[in-house]
Steps between C-alpha positions, in 0.01 A plus 500: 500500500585124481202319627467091497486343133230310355653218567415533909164606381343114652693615826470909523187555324384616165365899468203394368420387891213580685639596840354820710856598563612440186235721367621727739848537367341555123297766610810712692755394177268512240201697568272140400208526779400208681175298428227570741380503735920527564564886649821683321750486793713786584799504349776595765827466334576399173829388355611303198560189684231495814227707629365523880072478594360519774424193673188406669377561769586875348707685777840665535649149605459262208588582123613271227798490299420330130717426225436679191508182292324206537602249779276261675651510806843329669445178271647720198809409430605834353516653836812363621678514208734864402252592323261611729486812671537495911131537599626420866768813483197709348240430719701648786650764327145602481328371791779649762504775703534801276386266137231579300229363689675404836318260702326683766591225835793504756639162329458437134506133307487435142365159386394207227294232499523131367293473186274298696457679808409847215173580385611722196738392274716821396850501717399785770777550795271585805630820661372520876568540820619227788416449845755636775555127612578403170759793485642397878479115373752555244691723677576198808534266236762724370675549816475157557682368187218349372477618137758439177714759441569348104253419289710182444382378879171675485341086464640386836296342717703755723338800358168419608270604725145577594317851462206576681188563264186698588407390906348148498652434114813341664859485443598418065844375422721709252857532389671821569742674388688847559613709206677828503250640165297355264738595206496102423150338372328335735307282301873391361646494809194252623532283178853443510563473875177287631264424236731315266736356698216304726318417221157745622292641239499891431145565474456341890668741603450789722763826539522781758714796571455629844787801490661544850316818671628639896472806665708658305311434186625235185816305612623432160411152555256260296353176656376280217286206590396225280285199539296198372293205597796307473611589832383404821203774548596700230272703290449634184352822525631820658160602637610404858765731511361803323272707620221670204242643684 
């Protein structure tokens, strides 16, 4: 397993941190129980490279998907490097109709905070469900031509547009863009494609992966959305678009 060196450590974090989540990812990896008045969470898959929690409020809806080593949050550099494993790729893989623990919800969004809009500080890829307007948002926007279909254009002023938060929330800005999978890293694809060529900072940022969902079921489609402060009402949290509890 090829976690970030100890170099990053200022960055990603050291394991001698004192993080609930982190503790959390100790005690399913290495048996070491949390300090109270911390409960032992349950551990509901385990691989070398990430685990998945429940999230909280606890309900079929909302789980977690953690890295196995320790990472901050997006700020780490390691995560869009080739080193890192695809968290984004696993996290559906898992939270899909049919995964390990499939997100119980008509529409399904995965989702990361900024590291200042966070209040724990291990990486944890929300797993949740979305609204139905949300879901038809995307959808006109689609149909519409109003999303990158490259991850080269994905910073256009173009490919952005408002979603519709909770009712009375109000509209937030992001960038969207349609992929086919999520074989690529998104974190990478986010670096390379809007972060560094603007000159935006990684940790305000906030990533979501709302995957296309009709009648039919899963369209084999992917709408990513990204935003920051930077943009004219733009956020940096997910927590309008993803529904927990």
């Amino acid at each position: 397993m090829t976690c970030p060196p100890t170099s990053l450590q200022s960055l990603c974090g050291s394991p001698t941190d004192d993080d609930p989540l982190w503790h959390d990812v100790q005690y399913c990896t290495q048996g070491i129980v949390p300090p109270p008045p911390q409960l032992t969470p349950d551990c509901l898959v385990m691989t070398p490279h990430y685990i998945i929690l429940h999230g909280a409020p606890r309900n079929t809806h909302n789980y977690l998907t953690l890295p196995t080593c320790r990472i901050t949050g997006i700020e780490c550099p390691f995560i869009h490097t080739d080193a890192a494993p695809n968290y984004w790729h696993e996290a559906w893989e898992n939270a899909r109709s049919g995964g390990n623990v499939p997100v119980q919800a008509p529409y399904i969004g995965l989702g990361i905070n900024s590291q200042g809009a966070r209040r724990l500080q291990q990486l944890h890829i929300h797993m949740a469900a979305v609204r139905e307007s949300t879901q038809r948002r995307l959808q006109q926007l689609e149909a519409d031509g109003r999303m990158a279909t490259q991850p080269s254009a994905w910073a256009d002023t173009a490919n952005q547009a408002p979603v519709s938060g909770p009712a009375g929330s109000g509209d937030r800005v992001y960038r969207i863009l349609r992929l086919p999978n999520l074989r690529d890293n998104l974190f990478t694809l986010l670096y390379q494609n809007v972060v560094r060529p603007n000159s935006l900072n990684m940790a305000d940022q906030t990533l979501i992966v709302v995957p296309k969902i009709t009648s039919t079921g899963f369209a084999g489609t992917f709408y990513v959305l990204n935003s920051d402060t930077s943009i004219h009402d733009g956020t940096s949290t997910c927590d309008y678009l993803l529904v927990y509890g």
